[in-house]
N, C-alpha and C positions, 0 to 999 in steps of 0.2 A: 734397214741396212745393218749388216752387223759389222762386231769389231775389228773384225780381221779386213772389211772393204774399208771402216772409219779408218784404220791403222794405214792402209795403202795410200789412199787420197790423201791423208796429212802429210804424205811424206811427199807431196810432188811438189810442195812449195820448196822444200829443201834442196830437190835435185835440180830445179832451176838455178837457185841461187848457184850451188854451187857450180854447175857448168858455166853459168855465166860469168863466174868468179876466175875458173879456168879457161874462159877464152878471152878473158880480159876486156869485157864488153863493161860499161856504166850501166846503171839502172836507167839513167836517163838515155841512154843511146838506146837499151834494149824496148825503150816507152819510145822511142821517138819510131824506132825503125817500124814496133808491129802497129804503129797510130793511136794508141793511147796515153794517156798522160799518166807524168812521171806520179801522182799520186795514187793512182787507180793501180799503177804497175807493184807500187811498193808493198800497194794491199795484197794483191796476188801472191806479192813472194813471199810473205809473211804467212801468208796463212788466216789474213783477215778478213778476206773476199775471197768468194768460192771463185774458180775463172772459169769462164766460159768456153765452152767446149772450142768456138771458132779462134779464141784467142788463146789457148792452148796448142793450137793447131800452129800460128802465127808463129809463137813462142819461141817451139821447136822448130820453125824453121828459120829465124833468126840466130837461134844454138847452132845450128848446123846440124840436127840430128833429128830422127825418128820421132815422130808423136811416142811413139812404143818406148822410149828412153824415158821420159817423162813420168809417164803410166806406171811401167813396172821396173824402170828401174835397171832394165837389161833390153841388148840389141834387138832386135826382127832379127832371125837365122834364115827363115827360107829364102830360099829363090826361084824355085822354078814353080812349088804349090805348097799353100798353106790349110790344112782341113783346122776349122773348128766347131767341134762336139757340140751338141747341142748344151746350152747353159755355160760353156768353158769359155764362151770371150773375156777380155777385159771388161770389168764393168767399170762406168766412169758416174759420176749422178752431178751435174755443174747446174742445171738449173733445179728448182721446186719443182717437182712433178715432171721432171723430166728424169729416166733411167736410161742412160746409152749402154750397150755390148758390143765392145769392138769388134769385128766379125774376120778381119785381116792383119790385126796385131803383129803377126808373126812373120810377115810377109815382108822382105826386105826391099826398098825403092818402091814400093808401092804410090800410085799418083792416085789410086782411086780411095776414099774412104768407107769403106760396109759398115755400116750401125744398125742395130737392132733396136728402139727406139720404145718404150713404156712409157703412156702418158696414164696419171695418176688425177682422175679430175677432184680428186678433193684440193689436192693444192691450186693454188694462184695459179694464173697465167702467168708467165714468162716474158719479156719487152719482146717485140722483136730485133731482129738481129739483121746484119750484112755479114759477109764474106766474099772473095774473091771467085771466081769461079763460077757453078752450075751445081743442082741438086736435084735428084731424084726421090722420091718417095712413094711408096707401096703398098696400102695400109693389109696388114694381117690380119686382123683379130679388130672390130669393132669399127667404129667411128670418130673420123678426125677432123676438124675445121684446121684446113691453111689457109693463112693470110701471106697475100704474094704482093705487095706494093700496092696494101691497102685493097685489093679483091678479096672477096673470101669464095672457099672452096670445099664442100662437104665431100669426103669422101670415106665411101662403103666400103668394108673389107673385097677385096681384089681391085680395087681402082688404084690409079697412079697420076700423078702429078711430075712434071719436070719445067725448072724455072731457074729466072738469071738465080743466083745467090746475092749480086751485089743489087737488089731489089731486099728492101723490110720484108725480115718473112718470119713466122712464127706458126708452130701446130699446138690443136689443143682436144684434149677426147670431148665428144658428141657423147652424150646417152651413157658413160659409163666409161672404162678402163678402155685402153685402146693400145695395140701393138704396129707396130709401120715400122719398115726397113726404108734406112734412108742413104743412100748415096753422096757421098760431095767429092767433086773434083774439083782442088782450089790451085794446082798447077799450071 
């Protein structure tokens, strides 16, 4: 990762705090409301614990605002269509071995999320995870093991997978680097 993504991700614990400071929420209400505890939140806002991409998601929607505020710091402008360039998403990195690109950043009221999704099989596995909602995935480029409420599921570049989200779910590359587009609608 370089210093200019190291520089952007440091700064998200900052733009929490301080939105949450302007909407006059507690640390403990803004842990109570996305379902985590008030110590795991504190880490977040500090900058102690990396957050996870689905509790980032939470985050901002207890702020009252855009994932995309968080991220970079400025609105979504579009509305009617948002193109993004190959390589120009947002890039987010919240777990080990996990690379997101946001794929619709820019897109205002958006209820679906597009992620571009790099798994790095040298790193660790990741726990799995819940979220509210539903998620698609696609894999591009290689092979990826998901785990959907404890099934696992091998899938080859062009397969796809779609499942609850509020099911344990985690992907991991097969054989080498792996690319999948992942979907989440948590509205």
């Amino acid at each position: 990762m370089t210093d200019d993504k190291d520089a952007s991700l440091a700064q998200i614990p900052g733009r929490i705090r301080e939105l949450r400071e302007i909407e006059e929420i507690s640390a403990i209400d803004a842990a109570r409301d996305i379902g985590i505890s008030p110590g795991d939140y504190d880490k977040y806002e500090s900058g102690e614990k990396d957050i996870p991409i689905s509790v980032l998601y939470k985050i901002a929607q207890c702020l009252g605002v855009d994932a995309t505020v968080l991220l970079t710091g400025e609105d979504p402008r579009m509305e009617s269509a948002s193109v993004c360039r190959k390589g120009q998403g947002v890039q987010i990195e919240r777990y080990p071995g996990y690379e997101y690109s946001s794929l619709a950043y820019n897109f205002r009221g958006r209820t679906l999320e597009p992620l571009l999704v790099y798994l790095d099989p040298s790193k660790e596995d990741a726990p799995p995870v819940t979220h509210f909602g539903q998620e698609f995935n696609y894999v591009t480029e290689g092979s990826v093991k998901v785990t959907v409420g404890g099934r696992e599921y091998i899938l080859d570049e062009g397969d796809s997978i779609y499942f609850d989200a509020g099911l344990p779910h985690g992907q991991c590359a097969v054989k080498g680097p792996a690319r999948f587009i992942t979907i989440i609608q948590e509205k």
